[in-house]
N, CA, C and O atoms as a Tinker XYZ file with bonds, in Angstrom:
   272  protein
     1  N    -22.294000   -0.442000    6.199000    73     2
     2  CA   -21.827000    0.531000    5.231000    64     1     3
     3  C    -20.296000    0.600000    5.194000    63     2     4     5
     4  O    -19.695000    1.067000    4.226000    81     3
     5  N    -19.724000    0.145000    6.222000    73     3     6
     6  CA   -18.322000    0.475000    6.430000    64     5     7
     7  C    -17.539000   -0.824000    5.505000    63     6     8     9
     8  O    -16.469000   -0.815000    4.896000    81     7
     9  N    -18.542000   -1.888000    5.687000    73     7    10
    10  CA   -17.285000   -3.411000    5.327000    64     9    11
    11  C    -17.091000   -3.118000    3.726000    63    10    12    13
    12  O    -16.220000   -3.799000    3.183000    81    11
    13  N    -17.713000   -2.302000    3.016000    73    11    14
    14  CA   -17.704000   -2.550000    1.168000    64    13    15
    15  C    -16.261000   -1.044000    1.531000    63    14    16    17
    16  O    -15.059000   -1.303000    1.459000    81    15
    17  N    -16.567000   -0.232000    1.734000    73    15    18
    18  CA   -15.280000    0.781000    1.921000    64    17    19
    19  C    -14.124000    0.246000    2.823000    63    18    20    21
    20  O    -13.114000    0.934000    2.678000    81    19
    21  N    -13.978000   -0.747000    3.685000    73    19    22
    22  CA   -13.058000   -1.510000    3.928000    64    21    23
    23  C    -12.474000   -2.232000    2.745000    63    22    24    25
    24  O    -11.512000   -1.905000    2.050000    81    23
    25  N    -13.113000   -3.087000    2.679000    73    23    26
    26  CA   -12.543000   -3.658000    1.400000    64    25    27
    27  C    -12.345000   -3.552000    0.128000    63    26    28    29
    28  O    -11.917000   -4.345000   -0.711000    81    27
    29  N    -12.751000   -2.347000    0.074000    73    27    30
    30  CA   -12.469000   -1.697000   -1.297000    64    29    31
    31  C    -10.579000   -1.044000   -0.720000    63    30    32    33
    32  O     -9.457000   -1.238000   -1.188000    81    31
    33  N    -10.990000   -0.428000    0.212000    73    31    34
    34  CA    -9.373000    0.140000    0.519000    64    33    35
    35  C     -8.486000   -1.355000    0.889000    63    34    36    37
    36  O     -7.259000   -1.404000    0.804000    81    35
    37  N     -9.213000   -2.361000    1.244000    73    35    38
    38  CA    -7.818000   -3.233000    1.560000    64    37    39
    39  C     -7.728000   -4.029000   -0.133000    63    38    40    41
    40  O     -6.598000   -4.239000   -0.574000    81    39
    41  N     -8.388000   -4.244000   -0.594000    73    39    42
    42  CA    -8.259000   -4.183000   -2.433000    64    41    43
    43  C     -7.032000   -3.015000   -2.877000    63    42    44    45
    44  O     -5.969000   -3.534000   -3.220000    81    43
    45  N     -7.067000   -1.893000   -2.895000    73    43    46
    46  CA    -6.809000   -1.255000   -3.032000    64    45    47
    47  C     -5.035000   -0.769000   -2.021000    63    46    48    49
    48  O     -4.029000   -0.506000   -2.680000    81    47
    49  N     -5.018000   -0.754000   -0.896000    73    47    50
    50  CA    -3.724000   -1.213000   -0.650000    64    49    51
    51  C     -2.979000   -2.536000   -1.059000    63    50    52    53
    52  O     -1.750000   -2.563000   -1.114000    81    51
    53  N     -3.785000   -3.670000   -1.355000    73    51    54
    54  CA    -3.020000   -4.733000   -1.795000    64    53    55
    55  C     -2.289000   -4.431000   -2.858000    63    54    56    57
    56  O     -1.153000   -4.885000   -2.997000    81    55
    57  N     -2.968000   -3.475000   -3.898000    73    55    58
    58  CA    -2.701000   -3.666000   -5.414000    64    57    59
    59  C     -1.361000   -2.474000   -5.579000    63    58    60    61
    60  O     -0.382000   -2.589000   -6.317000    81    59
    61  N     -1.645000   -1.472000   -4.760000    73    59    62
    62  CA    -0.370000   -0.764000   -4.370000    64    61    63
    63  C      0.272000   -1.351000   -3.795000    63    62    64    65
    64  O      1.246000   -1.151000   -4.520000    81    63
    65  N      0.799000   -2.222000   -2.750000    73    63    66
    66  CA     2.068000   -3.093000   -1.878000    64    65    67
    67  C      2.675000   -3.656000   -3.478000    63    66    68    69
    68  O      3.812000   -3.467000   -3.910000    81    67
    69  N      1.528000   -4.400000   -4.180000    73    67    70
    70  CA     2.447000   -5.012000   -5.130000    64    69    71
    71  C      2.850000   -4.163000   -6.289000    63    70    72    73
    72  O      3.819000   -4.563000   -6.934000    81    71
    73  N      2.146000   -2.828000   -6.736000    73    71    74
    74  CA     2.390000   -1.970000   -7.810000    64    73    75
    75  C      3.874000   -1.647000   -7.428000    63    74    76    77
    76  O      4.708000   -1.796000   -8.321000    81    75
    77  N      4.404000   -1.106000   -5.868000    73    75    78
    78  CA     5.207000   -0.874000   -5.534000    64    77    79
    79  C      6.205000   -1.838000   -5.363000    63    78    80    81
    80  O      7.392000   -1.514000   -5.333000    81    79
    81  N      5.864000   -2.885000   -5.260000    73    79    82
    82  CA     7.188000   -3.798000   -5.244000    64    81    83
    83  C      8.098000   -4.098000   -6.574000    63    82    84    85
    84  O      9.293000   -4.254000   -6.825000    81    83
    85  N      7.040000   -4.090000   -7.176000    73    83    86
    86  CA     7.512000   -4.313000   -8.604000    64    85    87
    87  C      8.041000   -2.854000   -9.155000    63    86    88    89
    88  O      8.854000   -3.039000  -10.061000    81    87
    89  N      7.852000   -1.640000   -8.915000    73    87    90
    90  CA     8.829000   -0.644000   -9.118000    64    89    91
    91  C      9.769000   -0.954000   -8.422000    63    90    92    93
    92  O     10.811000   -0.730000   -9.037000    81    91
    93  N      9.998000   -1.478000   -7.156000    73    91    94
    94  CA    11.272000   -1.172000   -6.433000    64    93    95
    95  C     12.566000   -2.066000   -7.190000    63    94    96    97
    96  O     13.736000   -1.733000   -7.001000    81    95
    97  N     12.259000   -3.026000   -7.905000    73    95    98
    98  CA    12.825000   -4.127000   -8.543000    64    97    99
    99  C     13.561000   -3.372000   -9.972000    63    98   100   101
   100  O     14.659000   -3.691000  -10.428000    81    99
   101  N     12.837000   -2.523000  -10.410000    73    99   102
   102  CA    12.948000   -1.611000  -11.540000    64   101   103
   103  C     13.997000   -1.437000  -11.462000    63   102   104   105
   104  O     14.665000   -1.617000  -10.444000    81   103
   105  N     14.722000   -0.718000  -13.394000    73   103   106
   106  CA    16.043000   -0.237000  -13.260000    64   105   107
   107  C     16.203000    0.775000  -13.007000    63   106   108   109
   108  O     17.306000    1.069000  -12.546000    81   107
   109  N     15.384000    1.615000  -13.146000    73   107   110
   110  CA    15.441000    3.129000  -12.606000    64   109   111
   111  C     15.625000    3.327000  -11.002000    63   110   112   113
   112  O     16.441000    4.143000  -10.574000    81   111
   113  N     14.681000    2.397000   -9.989000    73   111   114
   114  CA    15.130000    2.622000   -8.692000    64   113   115
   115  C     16.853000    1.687000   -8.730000    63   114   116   117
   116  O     17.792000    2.341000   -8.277000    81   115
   117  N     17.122000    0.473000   -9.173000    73   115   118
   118  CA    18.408000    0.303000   -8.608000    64   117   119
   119  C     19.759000    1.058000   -8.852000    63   118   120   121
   120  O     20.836000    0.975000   -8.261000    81   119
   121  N     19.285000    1.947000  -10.090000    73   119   122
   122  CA    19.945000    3.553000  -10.556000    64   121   123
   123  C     19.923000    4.259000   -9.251000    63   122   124   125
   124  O     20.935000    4.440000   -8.575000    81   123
   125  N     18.867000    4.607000   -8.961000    73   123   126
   126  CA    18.775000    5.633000   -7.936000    64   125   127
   127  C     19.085000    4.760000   -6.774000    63   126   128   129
   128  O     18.766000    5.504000   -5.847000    81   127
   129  N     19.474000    3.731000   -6.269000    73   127   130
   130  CA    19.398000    3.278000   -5.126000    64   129   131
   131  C     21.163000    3.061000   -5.153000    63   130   132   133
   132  O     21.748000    3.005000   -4.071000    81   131
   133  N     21.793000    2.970000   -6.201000    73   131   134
   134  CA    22.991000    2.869000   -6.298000    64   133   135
   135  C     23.423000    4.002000   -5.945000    63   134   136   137
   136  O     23.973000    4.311000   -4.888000    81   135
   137  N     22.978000    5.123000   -7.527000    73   135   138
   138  CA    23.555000    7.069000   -6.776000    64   137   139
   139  C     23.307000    7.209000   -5.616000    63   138   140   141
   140  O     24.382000    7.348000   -5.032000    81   139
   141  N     22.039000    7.278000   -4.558000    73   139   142
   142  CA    21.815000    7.915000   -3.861000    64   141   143
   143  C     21.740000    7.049000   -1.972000    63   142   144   145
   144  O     21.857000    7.529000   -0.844000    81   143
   145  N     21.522000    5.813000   -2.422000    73   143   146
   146  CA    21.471000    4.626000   -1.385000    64   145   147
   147  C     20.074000    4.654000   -1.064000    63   146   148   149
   148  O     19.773000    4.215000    0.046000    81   147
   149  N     19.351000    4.991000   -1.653000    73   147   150
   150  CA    17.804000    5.472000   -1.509000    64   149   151
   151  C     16.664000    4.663000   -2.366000    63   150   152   153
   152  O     17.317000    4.477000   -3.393000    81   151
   153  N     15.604000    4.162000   -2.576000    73   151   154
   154  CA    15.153000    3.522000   -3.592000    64   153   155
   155  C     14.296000    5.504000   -4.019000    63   154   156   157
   156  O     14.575000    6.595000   -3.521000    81   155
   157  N     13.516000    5.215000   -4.840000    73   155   158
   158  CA    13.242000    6.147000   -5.329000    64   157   159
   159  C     11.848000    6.576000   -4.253000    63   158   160   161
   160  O     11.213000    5.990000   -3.377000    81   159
   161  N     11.815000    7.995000   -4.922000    73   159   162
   162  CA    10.346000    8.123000   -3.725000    64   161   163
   163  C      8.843000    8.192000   -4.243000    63   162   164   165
   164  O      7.867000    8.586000   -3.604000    81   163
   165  N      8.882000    7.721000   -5.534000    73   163   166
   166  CA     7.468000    6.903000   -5.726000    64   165   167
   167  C      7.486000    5.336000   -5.200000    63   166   168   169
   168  O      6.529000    4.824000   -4.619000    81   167
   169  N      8.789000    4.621000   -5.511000    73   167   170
   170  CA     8.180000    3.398000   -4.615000    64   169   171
   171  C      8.211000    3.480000   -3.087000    63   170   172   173
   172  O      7.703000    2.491000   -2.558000    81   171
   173  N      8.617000    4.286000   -2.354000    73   171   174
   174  CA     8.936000    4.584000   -1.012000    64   173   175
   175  C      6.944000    5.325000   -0.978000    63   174   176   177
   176  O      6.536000    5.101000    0.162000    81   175
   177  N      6.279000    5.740000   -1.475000    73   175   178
   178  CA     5.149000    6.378000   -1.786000    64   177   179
   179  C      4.027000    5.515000   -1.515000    63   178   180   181
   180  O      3.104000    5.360000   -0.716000    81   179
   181  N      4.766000    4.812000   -3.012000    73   179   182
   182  CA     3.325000    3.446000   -3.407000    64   181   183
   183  C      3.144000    2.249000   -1.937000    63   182   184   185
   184  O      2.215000    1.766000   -1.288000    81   183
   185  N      4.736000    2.178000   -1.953000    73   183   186
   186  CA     4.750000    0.896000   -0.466000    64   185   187
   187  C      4.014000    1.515000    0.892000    63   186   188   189
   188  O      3.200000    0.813000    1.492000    81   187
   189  N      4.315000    2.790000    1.330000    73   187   190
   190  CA     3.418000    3.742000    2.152000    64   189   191
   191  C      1.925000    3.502000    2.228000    63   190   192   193
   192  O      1.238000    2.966000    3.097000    81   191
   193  N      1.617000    4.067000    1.039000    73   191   194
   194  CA     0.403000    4.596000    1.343000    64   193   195
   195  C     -0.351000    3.203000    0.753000    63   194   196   197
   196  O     -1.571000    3.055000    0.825000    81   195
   197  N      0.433000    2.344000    0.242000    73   195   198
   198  CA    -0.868000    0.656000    0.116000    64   197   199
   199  C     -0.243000   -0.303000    1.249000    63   198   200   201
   200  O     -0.016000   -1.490000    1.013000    81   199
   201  N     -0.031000    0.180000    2.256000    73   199   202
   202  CA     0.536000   -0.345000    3.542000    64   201   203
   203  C     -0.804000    0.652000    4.619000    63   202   204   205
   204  O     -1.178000    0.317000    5.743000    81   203
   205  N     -1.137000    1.507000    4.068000    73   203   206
   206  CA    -1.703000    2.249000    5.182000    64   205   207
   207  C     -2.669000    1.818000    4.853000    63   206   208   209
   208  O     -3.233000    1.002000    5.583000    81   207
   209  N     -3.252000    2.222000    3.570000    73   207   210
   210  CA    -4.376000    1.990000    3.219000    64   209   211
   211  C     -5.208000    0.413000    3.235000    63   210   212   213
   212  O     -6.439000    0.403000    3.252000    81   211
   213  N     -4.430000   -0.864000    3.228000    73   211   214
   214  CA    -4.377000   -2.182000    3.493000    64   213   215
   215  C     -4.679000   -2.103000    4.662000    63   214   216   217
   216  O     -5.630000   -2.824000    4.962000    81   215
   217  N     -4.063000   -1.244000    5.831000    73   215   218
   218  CA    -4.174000   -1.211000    7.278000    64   217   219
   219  C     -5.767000   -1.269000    7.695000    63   218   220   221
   220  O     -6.446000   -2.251000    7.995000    81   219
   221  N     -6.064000   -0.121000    7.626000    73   219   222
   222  CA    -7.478000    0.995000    7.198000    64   221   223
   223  C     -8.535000    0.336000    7.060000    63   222   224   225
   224  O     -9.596000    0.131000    7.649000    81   223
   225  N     -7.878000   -0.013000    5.938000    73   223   226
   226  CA    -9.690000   -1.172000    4.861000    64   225   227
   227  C     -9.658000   -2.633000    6.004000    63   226   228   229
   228  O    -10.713000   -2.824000    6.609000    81   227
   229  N     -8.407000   -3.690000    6.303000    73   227   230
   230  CA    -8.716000   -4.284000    7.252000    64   229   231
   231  C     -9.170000   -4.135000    8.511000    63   230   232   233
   232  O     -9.879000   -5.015000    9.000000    81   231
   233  N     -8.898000   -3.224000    9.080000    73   231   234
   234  CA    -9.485000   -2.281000   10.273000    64   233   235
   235  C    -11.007000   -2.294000   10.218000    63   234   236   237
   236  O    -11.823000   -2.778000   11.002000    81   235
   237  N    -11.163000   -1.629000    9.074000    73   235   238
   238  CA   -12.895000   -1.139000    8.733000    64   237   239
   239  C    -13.841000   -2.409000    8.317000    63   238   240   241
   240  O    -15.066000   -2.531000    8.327000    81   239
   241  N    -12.867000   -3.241000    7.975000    73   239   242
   242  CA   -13.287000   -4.806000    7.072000    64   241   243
   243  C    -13.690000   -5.996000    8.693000    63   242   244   245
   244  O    -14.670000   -6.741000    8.657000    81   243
   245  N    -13.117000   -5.962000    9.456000    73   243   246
   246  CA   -12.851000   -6.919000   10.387000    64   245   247
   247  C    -13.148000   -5.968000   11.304000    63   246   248   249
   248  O    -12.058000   -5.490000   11.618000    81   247
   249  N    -13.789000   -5.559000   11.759000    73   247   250
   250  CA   -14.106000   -4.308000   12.977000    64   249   251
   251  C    -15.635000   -5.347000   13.201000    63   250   252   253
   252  O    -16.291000   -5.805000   12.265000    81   251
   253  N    -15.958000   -5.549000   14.749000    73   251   254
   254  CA   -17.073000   -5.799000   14.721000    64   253   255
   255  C    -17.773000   -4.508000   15.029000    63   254   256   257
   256  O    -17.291000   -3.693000   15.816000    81   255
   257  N    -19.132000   -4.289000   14.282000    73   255   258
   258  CA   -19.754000   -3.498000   14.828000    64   257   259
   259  C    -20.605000   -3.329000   16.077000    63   258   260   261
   260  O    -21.099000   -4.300000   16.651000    81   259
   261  N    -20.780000   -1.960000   16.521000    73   259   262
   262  CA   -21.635000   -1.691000   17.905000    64   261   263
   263  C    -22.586000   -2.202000   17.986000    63   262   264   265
   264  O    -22.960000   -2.808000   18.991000    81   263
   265  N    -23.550000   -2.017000   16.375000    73   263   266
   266  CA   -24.764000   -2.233000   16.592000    64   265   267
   267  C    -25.248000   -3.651000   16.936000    63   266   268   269
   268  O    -25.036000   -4.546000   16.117000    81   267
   269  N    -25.820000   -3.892000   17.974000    73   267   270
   270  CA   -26.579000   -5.431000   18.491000    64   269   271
   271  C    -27.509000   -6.080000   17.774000    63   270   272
   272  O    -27.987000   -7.134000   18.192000    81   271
């Protein structure tokens, strides 16, 4: 039950790592990364939480189970 919710979340962090990369590239963050020295904090967000969530789902994906 666990490997389809693994890999749905490591699906799912992948597609955020890259949703977020491609904002960080944006002109609006190199605006804000110029004013503030900061990238903005939706891509600081998106890279987060599809970094965790990538973590998680591989964790849950590649975990052997207890049961014998």
């Amino acid at each position: 039950m666990n490997k389809p919710i693994g890999l749905a979340l490591l699906a799912v962090g992948i597609a955020l790592i890259i949703y977020g990369s491609n904002a960080s590239g944006s002109v609006s963050s190199d605006v804000s990364r110029a004013l503030t020295g900061a990238p903005k904090d939706k891509t600081m967000w998106l890279l987060l939480g599809g970094s965790v969530s990538a973590i998680v789902g591989a964790v849950m994906t590649f975990r052997r189970s207890s049961n014998a």
